[in-house]
VEXVOSE-629267 format. One record per atom (N, C-alpha, C): residue number from 1; x negated, y negated, z; residue in one letter. Coordinates in steps of 0.1 Angstrom, whole numbers. Atoms other than C-alpha are relative to their C-alpha. Layout:
<nodes>
   n     u     v     w res
 NUM     X     Y     Z   A
...
</nodes>
This chain:
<nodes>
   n     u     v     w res
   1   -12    -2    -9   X
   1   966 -1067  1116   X
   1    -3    -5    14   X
   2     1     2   -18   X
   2   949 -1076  1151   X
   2     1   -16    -2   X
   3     2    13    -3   X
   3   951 -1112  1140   X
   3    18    -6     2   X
   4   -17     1     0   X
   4   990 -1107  1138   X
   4     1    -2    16   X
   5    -1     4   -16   X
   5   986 -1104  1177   X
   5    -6   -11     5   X
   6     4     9    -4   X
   6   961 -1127  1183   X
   6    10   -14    -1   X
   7    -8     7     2   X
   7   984 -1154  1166   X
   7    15     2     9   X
   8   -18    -3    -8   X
   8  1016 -1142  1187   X
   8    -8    -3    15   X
   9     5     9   -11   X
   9   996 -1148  1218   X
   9    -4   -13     3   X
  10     0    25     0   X
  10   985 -1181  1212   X
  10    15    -4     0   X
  11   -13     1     4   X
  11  1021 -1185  1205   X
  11     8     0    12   X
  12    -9    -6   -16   X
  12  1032 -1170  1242   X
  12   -10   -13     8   X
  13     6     7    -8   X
  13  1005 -1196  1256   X
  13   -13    16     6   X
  14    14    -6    -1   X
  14   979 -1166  1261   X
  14    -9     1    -7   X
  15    13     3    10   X
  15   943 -1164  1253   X
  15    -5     9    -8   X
  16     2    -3    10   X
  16   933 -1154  1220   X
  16    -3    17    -1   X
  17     2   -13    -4   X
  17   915 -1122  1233   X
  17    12     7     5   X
  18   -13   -13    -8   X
  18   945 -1109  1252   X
  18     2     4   -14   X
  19    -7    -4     8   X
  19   957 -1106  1219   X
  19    -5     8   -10   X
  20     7    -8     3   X
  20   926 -1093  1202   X
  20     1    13     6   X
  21     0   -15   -10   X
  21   926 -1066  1231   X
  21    16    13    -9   X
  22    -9    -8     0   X
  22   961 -1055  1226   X
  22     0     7   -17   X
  23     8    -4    14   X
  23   955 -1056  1184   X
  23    -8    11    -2   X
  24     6    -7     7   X
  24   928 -1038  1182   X
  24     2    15     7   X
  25    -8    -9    -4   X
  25   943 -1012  1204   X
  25    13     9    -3   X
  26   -13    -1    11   X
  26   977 -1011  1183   X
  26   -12     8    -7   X
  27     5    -1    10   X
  27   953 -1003  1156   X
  27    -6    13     1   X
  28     8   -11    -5   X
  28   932  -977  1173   X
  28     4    12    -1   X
  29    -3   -11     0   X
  29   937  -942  1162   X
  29    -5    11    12   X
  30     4    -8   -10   X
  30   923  -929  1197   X
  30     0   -13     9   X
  31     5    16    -9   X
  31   920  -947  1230   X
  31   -11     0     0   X
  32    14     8     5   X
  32   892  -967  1235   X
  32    -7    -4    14   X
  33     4     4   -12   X
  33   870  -975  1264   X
  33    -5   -20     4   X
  34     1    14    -5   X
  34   860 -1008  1280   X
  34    -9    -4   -10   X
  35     9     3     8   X
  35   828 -1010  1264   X
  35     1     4   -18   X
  36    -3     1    18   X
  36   839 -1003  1225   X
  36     9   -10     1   X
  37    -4    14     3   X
  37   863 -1030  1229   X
  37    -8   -15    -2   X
  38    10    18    -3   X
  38   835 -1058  1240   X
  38    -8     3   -14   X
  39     5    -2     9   X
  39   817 -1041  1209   X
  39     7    -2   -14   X
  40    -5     2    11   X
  40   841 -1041  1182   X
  40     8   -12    -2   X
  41    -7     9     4   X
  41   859 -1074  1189   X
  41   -12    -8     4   X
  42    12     6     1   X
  42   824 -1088  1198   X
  42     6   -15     8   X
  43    -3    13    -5   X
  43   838 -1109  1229   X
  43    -5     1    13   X
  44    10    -1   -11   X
  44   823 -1113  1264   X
  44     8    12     9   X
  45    -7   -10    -8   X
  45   825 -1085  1289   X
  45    12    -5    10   X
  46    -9     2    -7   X
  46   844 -1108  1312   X
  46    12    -7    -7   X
  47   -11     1     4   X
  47   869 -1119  1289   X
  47    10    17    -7   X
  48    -2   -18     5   X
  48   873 -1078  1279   X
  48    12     4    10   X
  49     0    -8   -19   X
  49   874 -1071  1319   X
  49    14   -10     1   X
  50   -10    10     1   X
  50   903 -1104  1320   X
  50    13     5    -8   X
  51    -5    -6    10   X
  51   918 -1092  1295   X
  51     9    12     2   X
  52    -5   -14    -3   X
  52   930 -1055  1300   X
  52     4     0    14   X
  53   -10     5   -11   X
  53   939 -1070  1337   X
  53    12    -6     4   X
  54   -10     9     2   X
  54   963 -1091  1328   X
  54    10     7   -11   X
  55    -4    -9     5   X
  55   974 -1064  1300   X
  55    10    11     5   X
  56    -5   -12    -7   X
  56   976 -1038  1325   X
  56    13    -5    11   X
  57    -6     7    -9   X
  57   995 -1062  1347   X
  57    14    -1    -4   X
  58    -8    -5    10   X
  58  1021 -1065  1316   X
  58     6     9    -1   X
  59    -3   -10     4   X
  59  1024 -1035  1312   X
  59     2     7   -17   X
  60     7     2    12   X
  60  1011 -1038  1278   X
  60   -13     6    -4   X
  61    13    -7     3   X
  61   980 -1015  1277   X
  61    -2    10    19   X
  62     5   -10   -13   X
  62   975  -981  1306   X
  62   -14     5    -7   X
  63    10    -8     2   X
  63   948  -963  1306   X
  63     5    10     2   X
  64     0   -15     1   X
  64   946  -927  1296   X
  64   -10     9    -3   X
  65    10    -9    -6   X
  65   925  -896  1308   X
  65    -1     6   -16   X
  66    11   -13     9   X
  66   898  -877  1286   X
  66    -7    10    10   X
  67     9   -17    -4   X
  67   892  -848  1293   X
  67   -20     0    -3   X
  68    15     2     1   X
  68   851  -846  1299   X
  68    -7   -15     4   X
  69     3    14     5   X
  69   849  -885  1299   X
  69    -1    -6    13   X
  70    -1     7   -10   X
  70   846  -905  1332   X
  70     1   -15     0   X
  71    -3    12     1   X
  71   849  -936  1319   X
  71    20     0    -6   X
  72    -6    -2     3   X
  72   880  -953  1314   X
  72     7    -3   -14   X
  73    -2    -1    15   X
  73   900  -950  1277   X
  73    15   -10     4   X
  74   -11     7     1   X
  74   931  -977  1271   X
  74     9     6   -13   X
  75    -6     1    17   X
  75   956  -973  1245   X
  75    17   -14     6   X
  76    -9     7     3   X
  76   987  -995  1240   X
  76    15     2     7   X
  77   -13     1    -2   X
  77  1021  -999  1253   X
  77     8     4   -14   X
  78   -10    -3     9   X
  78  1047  -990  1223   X
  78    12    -7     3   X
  79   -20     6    -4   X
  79  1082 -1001  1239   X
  79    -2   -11    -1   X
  80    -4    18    -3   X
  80  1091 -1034  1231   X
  80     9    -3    10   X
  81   -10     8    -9   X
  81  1116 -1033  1255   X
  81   -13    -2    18   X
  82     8     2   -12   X
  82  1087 -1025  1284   X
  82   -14   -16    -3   X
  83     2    19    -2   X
  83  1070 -1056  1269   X
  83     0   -10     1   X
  84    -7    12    -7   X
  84  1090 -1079  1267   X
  84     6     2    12   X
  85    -1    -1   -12   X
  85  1101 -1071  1300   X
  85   -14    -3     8   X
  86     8     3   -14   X
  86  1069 -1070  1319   X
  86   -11   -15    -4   X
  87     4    15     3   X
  87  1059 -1105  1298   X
  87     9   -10     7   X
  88    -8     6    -7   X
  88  1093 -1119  1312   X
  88    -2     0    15   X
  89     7    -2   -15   X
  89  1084 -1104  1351   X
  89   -10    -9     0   X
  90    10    10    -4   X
  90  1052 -1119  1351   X
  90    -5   -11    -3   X
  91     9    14     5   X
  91  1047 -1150  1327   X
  91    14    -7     0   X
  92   -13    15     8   X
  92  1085 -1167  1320   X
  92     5    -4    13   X
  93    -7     8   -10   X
  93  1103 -1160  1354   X
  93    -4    -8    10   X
  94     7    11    -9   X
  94  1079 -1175  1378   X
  94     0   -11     0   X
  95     1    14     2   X
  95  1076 -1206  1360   X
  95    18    -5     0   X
  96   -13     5     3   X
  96  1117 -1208  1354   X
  96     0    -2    16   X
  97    -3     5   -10   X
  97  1115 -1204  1393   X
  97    -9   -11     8   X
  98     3     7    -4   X
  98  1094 -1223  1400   X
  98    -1   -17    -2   X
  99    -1    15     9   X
  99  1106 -1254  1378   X
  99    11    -3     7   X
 100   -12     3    -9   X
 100  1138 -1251  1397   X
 100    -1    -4    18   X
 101     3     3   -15   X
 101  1121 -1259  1431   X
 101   -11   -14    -3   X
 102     7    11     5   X
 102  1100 -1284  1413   X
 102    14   -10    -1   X
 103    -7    16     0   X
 103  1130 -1305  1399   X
 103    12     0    16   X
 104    -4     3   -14   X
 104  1151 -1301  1438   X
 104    -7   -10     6   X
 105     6     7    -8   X
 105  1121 -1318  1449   X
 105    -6   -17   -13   X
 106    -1    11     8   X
 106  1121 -1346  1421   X
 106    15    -4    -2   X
 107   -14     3    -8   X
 107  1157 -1350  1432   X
 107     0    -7    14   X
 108     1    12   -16   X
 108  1148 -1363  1466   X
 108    -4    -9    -5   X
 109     8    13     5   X
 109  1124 -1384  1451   X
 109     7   -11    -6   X
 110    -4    11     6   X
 110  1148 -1401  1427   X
 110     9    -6    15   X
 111   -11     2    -9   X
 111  1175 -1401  1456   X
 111    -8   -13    12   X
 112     9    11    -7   X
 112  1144 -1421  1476   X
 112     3   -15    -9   X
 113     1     9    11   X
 113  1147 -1446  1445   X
 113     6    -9     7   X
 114   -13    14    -4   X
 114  1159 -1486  1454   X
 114     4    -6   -12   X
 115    -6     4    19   X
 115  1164 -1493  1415   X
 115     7     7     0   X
 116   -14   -10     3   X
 116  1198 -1484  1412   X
 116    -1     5   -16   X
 117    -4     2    14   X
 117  1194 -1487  1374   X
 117   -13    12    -5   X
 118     9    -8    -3   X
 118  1161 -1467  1377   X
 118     0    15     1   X
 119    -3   -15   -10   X
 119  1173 -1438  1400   X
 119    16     4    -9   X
 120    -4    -8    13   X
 120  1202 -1436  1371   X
 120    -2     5   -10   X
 121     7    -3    11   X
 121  1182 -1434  1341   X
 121    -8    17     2   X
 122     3   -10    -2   X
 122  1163 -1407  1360   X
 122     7    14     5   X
 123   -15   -13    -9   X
 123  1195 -1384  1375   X
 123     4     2   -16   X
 124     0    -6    15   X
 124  1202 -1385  1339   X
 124    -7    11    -8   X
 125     5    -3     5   X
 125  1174 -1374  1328   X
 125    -4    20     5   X
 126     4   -12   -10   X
 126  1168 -1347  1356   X
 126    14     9    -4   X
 127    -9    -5     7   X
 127  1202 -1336  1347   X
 127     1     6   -15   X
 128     3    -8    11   X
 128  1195 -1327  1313   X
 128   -11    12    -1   X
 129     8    -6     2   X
 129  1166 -1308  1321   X
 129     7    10     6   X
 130    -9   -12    -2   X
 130  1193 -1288  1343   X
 130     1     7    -9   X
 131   -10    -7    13   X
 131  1215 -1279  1315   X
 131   -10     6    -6   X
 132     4    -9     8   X
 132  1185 -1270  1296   X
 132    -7    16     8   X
 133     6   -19   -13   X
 133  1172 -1242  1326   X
 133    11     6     0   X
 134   -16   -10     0   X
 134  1212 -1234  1329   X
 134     0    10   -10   X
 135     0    -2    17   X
 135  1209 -1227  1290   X
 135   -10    14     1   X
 136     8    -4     6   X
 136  1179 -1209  1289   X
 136     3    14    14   X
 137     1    -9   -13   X
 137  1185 -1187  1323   X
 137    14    13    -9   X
 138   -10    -8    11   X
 138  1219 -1176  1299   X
 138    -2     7    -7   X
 139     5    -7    15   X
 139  1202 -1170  1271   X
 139   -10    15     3   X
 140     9   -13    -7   X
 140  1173 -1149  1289   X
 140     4    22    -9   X
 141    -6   -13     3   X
 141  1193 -1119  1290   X
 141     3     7   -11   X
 142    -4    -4    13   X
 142  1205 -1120  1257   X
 142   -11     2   -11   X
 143    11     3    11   X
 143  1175 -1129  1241   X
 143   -10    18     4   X
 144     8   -15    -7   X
 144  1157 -1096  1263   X
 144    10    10   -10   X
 145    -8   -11     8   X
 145  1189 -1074  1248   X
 145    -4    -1   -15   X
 146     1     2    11   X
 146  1181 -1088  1216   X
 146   -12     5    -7   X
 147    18    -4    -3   X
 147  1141 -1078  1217   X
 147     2    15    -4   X
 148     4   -14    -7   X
 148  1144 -1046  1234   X
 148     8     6   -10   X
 149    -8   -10     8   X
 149  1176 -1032  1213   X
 149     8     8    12   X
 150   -11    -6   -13   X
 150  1195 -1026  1245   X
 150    11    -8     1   X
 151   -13     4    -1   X
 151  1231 -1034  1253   X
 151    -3   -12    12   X
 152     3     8   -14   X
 152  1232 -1068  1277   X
 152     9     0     7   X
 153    -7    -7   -11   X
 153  1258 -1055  1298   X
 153     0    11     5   X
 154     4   -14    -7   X
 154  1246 -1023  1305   X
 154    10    11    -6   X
 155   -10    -8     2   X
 155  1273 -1007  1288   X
 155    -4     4   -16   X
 156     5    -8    11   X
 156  1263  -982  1260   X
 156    12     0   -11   X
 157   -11     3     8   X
 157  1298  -990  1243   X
 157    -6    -7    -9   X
 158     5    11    14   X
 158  1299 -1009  1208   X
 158    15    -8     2   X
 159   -11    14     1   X
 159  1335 -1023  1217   X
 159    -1   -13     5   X
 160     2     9    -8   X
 160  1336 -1060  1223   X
 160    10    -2    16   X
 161    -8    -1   -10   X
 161  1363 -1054  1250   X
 161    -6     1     9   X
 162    10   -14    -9   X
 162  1333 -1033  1270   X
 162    -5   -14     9   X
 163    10     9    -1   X
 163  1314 -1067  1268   X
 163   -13     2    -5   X
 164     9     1     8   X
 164  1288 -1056  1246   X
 164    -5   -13    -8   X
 165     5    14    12   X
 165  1266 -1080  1223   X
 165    -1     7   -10   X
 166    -8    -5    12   X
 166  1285 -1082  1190   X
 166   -12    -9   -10   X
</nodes>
């Protein structure tokens, strides 16, 4: 079962371990501390320590108190809607914004262009990668309602009139 995550993080563009961590966590009938994870998935302490920071950052793995215990115990996030969400926050929208200030400034550049024939091939080109950020900025929301199992208009209605997703 932990390689089901592993594989879905390679998949998101994260490293193998994140996905071991969160796996073998899923799986874990108790939480677990720092040091039984670097032991049972038998990976370095600083990819462990990497790991459960970038997790915790997610919002994909807290830590939770033992009683007696002073170290600290992880267990797993459960909500898919709180994961895909705090995967969107911190890994998709940064880059959607920051692709959108990337191509404004490969927009001057072509606009510098003296190949007329050049600096159209590329307004073309730059233009389609629009439409596909337009597209995908659209979709976002829907695709998150679709995940999570929440309404993408905020409206707890099932009529399409409401604006529900039918």
């Amino acid at each position: 079962m932990i390689e089901v995550f592993v594989r879905a993080a390679s998949l998101v563009g994260l490293p193998r371990s994140i996905g071991g961590i969160y796996g073998l966590l899923f799986c874990a009938s108790a939480p677990m501390t720092f040091e039984e994870l670097v032991t049972r998935l038998g990976i370095s302490r600083g990819s462990v320590s990497q790991g459960l920071k970038l997790l915790r950052q997610l919002g994909a793995v807290k830590t939770h108190y033992v009683a007696g215990d002073r170290k600290d115990h992880y267990v797993p996030e459960l909500s898919m809607q709180r994961l895909v969400q705090g995967f969107v926050r911190d890994q998709f929208s940064p880059h959607m914004e920051s692709g959108s200030a990337r191509m404004d400034q490969v927009r001057d550049l072509i606009d510098q262009e003296a190949d007329a024939a050049l600096r159209q091939h590329a307004l073309q080109r730059l233009n389609t990668l629009d439409a596909w950020q337009k597209r995908v900025q659209r979709l976002l929301p829907i695709l998150m309602a679709a995940l999570t199992g929440t309404h993408f208009f905020g409206d707890n209605s099932t009529s399409p009139e409401k604006g529900t997703i039918i």
